[in-house]
Jmol script that loads the backbone (N, CA, C; Angstrom):
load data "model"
ATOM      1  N   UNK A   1       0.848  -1.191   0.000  1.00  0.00           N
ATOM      2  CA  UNK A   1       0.000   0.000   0.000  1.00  0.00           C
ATOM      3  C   UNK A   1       0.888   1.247   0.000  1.00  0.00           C
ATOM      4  N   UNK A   2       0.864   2.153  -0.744  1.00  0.00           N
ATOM      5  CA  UNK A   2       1.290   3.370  -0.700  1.00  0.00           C
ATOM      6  C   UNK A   2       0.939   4.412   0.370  1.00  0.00           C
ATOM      7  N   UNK A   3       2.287   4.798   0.798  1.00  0.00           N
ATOM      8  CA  UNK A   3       2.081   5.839   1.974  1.00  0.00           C
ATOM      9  C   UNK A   3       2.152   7.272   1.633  1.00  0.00           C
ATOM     10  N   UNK A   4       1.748   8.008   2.403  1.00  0.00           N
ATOM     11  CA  UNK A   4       1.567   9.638   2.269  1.00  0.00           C
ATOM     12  C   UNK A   4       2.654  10.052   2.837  1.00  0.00           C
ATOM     13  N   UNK A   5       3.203  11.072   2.073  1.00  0.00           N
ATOM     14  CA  UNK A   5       4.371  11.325   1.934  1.00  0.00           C
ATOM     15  C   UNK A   5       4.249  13.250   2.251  1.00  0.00           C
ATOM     16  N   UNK A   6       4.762  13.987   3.377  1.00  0.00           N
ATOM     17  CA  UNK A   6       4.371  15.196   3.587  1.00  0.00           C
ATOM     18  C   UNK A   6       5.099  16.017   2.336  1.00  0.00           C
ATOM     19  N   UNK A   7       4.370  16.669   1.745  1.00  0.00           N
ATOM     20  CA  UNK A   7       4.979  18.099   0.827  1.00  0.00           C
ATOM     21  C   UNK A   7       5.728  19.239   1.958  1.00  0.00           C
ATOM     22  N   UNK A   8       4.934  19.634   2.846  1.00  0.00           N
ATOM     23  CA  UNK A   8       5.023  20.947   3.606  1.00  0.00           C
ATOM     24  C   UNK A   8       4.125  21.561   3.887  1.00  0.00           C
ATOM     25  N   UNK A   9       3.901  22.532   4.554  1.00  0.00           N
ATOM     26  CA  UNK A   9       2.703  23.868   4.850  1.00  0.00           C
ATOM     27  C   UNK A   9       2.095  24.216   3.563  1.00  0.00           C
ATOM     28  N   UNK A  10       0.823  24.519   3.429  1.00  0.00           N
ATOM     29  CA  UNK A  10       0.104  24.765   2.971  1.00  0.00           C
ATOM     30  C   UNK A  10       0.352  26.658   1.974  1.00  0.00           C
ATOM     31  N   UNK A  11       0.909  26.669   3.837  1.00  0.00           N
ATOM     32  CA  UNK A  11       1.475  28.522   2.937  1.00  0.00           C
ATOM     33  C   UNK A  11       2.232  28.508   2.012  1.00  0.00           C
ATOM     34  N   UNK A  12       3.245  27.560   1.513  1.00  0.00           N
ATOM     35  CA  UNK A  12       4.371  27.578   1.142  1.00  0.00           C
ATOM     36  C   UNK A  12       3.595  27.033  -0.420  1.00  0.00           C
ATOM     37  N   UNK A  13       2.930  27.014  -0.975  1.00  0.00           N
ATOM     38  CA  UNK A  13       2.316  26.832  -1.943  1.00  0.00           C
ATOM     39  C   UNK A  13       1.389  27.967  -2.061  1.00  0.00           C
ATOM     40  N   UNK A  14       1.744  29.053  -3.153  1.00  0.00           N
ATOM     41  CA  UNK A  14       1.355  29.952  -3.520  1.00  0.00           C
ATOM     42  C   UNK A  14      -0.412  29.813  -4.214  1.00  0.00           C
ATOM     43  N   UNK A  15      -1.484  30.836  -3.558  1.00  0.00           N
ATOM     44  CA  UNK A  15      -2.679  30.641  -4.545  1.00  0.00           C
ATOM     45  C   UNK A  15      -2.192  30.982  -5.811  1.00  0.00           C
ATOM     46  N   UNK A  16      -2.844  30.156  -6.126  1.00  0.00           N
ATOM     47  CA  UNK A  16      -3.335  30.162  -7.681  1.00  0.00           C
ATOM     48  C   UNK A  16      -1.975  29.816  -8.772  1.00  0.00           C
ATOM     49  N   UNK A  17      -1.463  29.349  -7.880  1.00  0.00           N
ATOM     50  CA  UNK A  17       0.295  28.680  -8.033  1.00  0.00           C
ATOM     51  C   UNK A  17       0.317  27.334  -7.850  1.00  0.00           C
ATOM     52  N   UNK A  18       2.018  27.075  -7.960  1.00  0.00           N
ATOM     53  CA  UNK A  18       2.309  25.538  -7.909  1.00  0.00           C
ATOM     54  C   UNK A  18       3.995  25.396  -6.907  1.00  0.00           C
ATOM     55  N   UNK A  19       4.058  24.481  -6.667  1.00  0.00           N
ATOM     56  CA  UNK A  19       5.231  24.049  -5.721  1.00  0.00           C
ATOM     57  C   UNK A  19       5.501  22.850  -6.717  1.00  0.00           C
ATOM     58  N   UNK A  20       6.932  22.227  -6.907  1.00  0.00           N
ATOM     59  CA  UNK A  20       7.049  20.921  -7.590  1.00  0.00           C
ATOM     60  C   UNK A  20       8.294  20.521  -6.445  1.00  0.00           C
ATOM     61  N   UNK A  21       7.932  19.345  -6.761  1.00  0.00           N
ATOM     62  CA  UNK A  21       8.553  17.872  -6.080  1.00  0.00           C
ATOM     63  C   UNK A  21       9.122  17.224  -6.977  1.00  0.00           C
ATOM     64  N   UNK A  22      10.405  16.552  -6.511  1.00  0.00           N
ATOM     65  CA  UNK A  22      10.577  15.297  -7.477  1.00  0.00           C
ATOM     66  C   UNK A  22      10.159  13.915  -6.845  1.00  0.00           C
ATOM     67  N   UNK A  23       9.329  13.410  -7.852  1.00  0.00           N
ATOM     68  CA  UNK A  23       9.235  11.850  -7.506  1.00  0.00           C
ATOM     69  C   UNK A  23       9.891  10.669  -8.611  1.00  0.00           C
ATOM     70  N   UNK A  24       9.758   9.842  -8.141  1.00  0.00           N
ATOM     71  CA  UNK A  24      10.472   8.376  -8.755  1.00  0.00           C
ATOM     72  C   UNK A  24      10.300   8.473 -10.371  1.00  0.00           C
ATOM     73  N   UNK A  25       9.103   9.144 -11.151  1.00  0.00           N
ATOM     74  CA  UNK A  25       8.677   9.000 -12.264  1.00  0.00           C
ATOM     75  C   UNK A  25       9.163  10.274 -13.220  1.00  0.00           C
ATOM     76  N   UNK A  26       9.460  11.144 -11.833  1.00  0.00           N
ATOM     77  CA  UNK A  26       9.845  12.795 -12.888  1.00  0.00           C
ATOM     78  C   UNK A  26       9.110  14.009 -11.955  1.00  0.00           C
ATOM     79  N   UNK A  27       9.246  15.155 -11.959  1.00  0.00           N
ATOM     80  CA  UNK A  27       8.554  16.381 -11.432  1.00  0.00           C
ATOM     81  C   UNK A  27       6.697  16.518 -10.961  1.00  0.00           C
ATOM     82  N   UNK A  28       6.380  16.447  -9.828  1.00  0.00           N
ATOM     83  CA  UNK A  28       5.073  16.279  -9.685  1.00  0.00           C
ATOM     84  C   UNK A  28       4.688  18.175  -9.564  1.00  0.00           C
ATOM     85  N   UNK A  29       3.489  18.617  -9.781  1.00  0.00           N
ATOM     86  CA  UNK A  29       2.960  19.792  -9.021  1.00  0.00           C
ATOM     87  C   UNK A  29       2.473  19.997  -8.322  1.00  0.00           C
ATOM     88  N   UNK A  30       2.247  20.200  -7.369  1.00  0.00           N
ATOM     89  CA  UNK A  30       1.391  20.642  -6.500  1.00  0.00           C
ATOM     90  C   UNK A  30       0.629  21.691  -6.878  1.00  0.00           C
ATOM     91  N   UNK A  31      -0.456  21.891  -7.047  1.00  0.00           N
ATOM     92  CA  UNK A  31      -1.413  22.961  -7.055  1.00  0.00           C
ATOM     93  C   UNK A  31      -2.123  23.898  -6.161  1.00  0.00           C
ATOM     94  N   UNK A  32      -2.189  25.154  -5.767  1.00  0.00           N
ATOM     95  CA  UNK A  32      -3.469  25.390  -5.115  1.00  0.00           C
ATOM     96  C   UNK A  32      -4.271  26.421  -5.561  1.00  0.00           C
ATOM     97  N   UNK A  33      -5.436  26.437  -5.506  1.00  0.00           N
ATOM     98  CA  UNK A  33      -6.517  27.138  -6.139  1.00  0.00           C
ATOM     99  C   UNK A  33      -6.724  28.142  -5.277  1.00  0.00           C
ATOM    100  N   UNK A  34      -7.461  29.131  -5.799  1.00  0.00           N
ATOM    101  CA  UNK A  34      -8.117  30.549  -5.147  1.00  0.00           C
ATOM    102  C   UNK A  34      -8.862  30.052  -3.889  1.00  0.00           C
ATOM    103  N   UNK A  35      -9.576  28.525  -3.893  1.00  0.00           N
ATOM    104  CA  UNK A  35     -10.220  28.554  -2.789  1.00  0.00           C
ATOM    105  C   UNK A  35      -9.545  27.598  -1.489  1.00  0.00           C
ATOM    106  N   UNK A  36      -8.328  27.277  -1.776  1.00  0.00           N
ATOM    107  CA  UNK A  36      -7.230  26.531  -1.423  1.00  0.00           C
ATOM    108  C   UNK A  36      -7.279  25.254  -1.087  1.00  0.00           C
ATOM    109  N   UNK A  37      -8.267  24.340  -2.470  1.00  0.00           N
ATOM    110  CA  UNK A  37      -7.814  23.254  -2.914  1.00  0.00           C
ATOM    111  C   UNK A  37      -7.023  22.586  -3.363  1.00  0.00           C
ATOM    112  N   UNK A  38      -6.536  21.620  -3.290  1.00  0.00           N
ATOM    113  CA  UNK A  38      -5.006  21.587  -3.427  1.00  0.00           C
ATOM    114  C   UNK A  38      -4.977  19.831  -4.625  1.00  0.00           C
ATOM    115  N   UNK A  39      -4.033  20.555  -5.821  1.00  0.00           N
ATOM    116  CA  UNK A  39      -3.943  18.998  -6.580  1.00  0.00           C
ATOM    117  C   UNK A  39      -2.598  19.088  -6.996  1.00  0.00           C
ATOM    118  N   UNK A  40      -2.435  17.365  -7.420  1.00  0.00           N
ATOM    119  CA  UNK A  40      -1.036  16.999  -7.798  1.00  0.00           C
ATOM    120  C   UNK A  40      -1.071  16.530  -9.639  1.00  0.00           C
ATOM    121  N   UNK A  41      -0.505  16.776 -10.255  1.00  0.00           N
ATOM    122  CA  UNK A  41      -0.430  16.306 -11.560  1.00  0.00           C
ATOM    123  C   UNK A  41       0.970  15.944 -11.720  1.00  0.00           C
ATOM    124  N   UNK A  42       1.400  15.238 -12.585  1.00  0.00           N
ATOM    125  CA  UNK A  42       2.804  14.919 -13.773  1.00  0.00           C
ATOM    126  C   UNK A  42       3.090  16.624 -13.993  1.00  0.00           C
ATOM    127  N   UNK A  43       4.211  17.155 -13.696  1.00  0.00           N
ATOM    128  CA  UNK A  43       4.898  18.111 -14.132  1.00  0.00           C
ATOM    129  C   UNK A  43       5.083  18.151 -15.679  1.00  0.00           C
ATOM    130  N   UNK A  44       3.945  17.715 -16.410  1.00  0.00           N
ATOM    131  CA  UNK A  44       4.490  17.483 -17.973  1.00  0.00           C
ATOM    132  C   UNK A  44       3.053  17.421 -18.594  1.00  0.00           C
ATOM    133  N   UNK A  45       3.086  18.358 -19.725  1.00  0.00           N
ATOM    134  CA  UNK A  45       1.425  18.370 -20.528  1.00  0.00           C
ATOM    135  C   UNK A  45       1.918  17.274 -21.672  1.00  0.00           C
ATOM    136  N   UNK A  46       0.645  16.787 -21.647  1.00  0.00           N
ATOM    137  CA  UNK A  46       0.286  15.332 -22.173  1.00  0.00           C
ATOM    138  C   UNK A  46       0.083  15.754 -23.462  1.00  0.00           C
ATOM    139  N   UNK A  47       0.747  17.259 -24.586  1.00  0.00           N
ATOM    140  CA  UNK A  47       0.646  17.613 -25.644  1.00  0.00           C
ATOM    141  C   UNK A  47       2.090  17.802 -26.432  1.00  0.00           C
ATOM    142  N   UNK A  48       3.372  18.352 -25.474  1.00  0.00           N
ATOM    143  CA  UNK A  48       4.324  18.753 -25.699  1.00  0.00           C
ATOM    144  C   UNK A  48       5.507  18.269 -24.605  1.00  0.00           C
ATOM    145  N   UNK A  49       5.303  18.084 -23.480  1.00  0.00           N
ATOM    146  CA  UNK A  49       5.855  18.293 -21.966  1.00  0.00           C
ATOM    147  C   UNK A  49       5.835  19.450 -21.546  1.00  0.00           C
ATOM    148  N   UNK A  50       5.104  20.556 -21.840  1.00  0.00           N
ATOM    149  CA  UNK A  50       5.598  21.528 -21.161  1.00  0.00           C
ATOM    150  C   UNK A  50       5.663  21.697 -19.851  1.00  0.00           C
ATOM    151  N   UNK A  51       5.682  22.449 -18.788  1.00  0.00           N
ATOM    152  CA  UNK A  51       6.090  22.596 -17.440  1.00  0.00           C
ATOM    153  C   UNK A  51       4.489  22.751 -16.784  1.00  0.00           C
ATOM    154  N   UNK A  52       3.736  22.059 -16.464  1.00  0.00           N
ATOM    155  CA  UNK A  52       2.417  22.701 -16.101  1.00  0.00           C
ATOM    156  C   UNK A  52       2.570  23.366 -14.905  1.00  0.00           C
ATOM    157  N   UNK A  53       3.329  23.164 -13.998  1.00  0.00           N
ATOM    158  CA  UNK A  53       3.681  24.328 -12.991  1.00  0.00           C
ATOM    159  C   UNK A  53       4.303  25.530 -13.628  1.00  0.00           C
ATOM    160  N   UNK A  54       4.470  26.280 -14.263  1.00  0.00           N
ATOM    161  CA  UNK A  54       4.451  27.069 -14.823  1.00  0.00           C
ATOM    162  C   UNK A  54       3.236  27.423 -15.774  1.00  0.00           C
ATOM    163  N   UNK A  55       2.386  27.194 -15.403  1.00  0.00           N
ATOM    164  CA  UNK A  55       1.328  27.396 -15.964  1.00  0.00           C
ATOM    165  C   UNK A  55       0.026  28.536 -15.295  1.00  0.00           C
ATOM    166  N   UNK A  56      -0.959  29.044 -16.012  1.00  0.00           N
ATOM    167  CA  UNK A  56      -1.753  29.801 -15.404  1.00  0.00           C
ATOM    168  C   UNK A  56      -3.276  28.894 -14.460  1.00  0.00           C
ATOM    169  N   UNK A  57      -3.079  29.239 -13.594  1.00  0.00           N
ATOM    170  CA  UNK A  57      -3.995  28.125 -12.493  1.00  0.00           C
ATOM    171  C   UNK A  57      -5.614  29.113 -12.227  1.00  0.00           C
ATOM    172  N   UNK A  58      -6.733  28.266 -13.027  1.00  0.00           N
ATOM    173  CA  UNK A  58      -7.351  28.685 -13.198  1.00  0.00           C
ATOM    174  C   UNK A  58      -8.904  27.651 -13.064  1.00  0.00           C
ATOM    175  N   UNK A  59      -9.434  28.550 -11.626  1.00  0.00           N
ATOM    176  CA  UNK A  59     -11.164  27.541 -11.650  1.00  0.00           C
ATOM    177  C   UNK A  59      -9.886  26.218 -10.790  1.00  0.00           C
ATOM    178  N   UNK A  60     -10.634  24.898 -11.553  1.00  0.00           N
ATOM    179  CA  UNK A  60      -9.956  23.519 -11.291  1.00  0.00           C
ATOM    180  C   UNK A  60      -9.098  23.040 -12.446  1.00  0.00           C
ATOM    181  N   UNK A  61      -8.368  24.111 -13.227  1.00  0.00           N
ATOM    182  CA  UNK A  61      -7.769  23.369 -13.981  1.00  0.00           C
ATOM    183  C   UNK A  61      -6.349  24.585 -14.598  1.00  0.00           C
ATOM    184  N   UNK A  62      -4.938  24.168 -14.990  1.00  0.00           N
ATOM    185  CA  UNK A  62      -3.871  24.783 -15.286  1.00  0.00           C
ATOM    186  C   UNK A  62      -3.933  24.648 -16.643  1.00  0.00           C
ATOM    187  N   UNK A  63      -3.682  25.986 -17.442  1.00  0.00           N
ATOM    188  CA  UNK A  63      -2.938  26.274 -18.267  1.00  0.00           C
ATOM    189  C   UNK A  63      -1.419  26.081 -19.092  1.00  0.00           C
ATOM    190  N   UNK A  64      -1.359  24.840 -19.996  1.00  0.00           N
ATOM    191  CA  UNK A  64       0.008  25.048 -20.240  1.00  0.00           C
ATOM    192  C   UNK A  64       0.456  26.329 -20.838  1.00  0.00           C
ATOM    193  N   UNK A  65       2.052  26.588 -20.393  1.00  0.00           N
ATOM    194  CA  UNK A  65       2.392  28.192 -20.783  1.00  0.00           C
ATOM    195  C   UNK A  65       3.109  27.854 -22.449  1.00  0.00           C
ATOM    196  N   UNK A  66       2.896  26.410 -22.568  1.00  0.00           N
ATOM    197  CA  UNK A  66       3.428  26.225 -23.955  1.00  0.00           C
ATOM    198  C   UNK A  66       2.648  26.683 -25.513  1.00  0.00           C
ATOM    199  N   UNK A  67       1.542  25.842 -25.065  1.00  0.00           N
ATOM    200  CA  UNK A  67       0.590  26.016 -26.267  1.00  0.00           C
ATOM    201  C   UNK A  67      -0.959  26.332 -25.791  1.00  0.00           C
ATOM    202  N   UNK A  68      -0.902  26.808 -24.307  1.00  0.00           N
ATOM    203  CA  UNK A  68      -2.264  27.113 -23.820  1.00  0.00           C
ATOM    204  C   UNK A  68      -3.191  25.911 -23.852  1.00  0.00           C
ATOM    205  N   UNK A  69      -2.727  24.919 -24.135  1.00  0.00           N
ATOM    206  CA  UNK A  69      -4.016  23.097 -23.397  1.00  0.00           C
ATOM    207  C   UNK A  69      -4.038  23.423 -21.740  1.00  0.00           C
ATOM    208  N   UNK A  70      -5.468  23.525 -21.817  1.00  0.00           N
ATOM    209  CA  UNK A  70      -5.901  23.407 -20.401  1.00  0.00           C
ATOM    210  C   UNK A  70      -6.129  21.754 -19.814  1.00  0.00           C
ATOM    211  N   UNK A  71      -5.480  21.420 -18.834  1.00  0.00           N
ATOM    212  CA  UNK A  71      -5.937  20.471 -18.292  1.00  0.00           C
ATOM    213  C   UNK A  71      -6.345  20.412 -16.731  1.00  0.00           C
ATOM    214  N   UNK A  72      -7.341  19.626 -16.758  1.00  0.00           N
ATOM    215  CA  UNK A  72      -8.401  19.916 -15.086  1.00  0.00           C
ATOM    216  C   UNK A  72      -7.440  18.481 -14.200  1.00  0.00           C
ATOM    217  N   UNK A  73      -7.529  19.489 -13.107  1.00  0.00           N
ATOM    218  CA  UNK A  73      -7.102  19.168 -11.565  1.00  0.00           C
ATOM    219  C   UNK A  73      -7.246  17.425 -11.230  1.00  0.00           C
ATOM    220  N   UNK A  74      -8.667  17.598 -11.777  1.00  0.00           N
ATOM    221  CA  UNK A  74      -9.210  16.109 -11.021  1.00  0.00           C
ATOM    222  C   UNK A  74      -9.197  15.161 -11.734  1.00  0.00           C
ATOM    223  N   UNK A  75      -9.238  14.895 -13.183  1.00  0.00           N
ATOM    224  CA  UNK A  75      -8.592  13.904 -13.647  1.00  0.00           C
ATOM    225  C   UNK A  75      -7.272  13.925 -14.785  1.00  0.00           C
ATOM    226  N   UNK A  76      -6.973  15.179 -14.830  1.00  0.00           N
ATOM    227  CA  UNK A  76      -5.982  14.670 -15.757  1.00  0.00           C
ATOM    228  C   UNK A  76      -5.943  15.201 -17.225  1.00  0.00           C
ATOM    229  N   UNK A  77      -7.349  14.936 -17.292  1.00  0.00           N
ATOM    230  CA  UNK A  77      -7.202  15.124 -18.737  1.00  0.00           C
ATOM    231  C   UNK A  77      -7.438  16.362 -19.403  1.00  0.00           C
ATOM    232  N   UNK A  78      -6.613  16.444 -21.085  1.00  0.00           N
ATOM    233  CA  UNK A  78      -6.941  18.045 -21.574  1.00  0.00           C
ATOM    234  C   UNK A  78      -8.440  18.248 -21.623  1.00  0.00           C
ATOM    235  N   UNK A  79      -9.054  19.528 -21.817  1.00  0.00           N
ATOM    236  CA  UNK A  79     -10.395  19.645 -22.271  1.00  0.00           C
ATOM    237  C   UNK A  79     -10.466  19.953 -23.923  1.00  0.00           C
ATOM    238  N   UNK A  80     -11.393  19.476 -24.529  1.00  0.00           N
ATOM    239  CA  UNK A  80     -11.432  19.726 -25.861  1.00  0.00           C
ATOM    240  C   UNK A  80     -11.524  21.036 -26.251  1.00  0.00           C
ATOM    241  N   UNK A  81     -11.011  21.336 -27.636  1.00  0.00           N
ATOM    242  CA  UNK A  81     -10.792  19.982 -27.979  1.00  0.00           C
ATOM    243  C   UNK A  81      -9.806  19.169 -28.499  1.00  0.00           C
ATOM    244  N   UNK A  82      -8.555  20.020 -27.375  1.00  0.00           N
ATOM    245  CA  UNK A  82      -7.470  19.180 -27.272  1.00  0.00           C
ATOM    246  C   UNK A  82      -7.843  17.471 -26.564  1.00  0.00           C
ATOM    247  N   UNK A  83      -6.755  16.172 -26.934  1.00  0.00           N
ATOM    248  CA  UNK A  83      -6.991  15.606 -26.201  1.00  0.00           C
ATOM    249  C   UNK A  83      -5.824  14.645 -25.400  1.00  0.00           C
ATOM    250  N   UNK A  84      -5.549  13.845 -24.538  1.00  0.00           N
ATOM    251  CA  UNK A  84      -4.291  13.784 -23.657  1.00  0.00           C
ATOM    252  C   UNK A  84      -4.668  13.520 -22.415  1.00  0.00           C
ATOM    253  N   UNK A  85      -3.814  13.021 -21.392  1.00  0.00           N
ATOM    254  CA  UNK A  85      -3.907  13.228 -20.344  1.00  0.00           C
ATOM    255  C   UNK A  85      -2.625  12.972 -19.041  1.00  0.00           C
ATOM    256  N   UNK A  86      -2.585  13.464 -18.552  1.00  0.00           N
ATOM    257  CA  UNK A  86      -1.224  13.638 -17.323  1.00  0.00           C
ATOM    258  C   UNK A  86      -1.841  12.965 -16.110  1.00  0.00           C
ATOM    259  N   UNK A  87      -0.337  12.378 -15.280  1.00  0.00           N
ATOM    260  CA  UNK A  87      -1.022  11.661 -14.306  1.00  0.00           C
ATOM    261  C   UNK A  87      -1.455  12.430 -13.506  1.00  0.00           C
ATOM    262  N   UNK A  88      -1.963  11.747 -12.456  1.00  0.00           N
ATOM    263  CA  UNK A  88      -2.779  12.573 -11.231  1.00  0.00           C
ATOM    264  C   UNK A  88      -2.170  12.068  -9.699  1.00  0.00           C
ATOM    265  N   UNK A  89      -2.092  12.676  -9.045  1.00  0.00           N
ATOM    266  CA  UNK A  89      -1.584  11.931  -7.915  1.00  0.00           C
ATOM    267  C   UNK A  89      -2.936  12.460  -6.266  1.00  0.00           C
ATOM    268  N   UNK A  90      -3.055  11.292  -5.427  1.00  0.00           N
ATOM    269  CA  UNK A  90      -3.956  11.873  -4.676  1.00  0.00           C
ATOM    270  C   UNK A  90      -2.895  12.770  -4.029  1.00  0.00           C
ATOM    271  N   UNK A  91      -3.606  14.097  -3.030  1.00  0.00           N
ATOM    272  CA  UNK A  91      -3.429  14.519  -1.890  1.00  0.00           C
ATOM    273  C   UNK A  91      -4.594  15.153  -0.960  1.00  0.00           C
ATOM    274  N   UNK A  92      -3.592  15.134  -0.072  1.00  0.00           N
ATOM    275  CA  UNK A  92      -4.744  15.592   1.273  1.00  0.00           C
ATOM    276  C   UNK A  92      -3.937  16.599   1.990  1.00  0.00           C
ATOM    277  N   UNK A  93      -5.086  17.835   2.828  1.00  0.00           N
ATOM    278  CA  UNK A  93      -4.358  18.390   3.871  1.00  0.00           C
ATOM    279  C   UNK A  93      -4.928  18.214   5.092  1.00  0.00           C
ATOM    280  N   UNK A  94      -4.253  18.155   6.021  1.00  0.00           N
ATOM    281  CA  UNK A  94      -4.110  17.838   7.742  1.00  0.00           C
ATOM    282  C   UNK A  94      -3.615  18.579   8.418  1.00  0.00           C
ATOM    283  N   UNK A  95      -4.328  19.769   9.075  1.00  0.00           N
ATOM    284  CA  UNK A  95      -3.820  20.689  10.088  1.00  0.00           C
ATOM    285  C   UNK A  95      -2.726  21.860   9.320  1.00  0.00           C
ATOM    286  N   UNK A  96      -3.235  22.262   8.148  1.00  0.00           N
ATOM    287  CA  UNK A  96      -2.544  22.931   7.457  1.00  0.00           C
ATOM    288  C   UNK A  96      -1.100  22.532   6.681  1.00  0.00           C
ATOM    289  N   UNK A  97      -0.552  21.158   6.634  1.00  0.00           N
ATOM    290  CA  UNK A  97       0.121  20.305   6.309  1.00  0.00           C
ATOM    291  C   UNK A  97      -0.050  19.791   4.797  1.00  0.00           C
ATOM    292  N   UNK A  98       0.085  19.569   3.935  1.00  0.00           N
ATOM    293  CA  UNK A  98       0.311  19.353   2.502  1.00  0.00           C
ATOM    294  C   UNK A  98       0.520  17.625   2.462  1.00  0.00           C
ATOM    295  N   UNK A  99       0.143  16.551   2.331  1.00  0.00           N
ATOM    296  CA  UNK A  99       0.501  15.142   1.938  1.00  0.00           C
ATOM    297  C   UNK A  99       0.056  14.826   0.321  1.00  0.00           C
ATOM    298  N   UNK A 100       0.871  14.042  -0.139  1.00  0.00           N
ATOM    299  CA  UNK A 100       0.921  13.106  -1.425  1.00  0.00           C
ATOM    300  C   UNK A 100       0.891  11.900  -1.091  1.00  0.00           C
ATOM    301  N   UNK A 101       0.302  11.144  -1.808  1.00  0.00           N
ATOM    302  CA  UNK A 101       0.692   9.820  -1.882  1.00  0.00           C
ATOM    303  C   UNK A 101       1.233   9.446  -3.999  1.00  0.00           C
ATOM    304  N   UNK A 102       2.530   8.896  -3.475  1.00  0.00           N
ATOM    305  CA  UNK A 102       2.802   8.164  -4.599  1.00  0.00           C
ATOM    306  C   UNK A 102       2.772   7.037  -5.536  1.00  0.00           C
TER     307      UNK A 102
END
end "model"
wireframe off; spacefill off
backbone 0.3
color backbone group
């Protein structure tokens, strides 16, 4: 079973921004939204690779800064009518604390 693995504070992840991690597979993001929901994707758009942490974070879903494919938070995938999709990773927060699981 896969364990949860702490990111950090919650502050330390900018709204409407991203924090990246490295994991076993390549660069994860961390996300957090205006309402400070918080998601993990593949550091890589499922069109080009571009950097989706560098991207514009918008509603539930980031902007690549490459070719502008939006892809949503919760599963992954581009919206049309691009099409693609990046992994997803769960997380959770706990007492203002940031966790992943890998």
């Amino acid at each position: 079973m896969a364990e949860w693995i702490e990111v950090g504070p919650l502050d330390e992840i900018p709204r409407l921004g991203a924090r990246v991690i490295k994991g076993d597979e390549g660069n994860i993001a961390i996300f957090r939204t205006s309402s400070d929901e918080v998601f993990a994707l593949a550091d890589r758009c499922p069109h080009k690779g571009g950097p989706l942490s560098q991207g514009i974070v918008h509603g539930n879903s980031v902007t690549c800064p490459l070719h502008n494919w939006v892809i949503g938070f919760e599963d992954g995938e581009a919206r049309a009518p691009d099409e693609g999709c990046t992994a997803t990773y769960p997380v959770k927060v706990e007492n203002e604390v940031v966790f992943i699981q890998l």
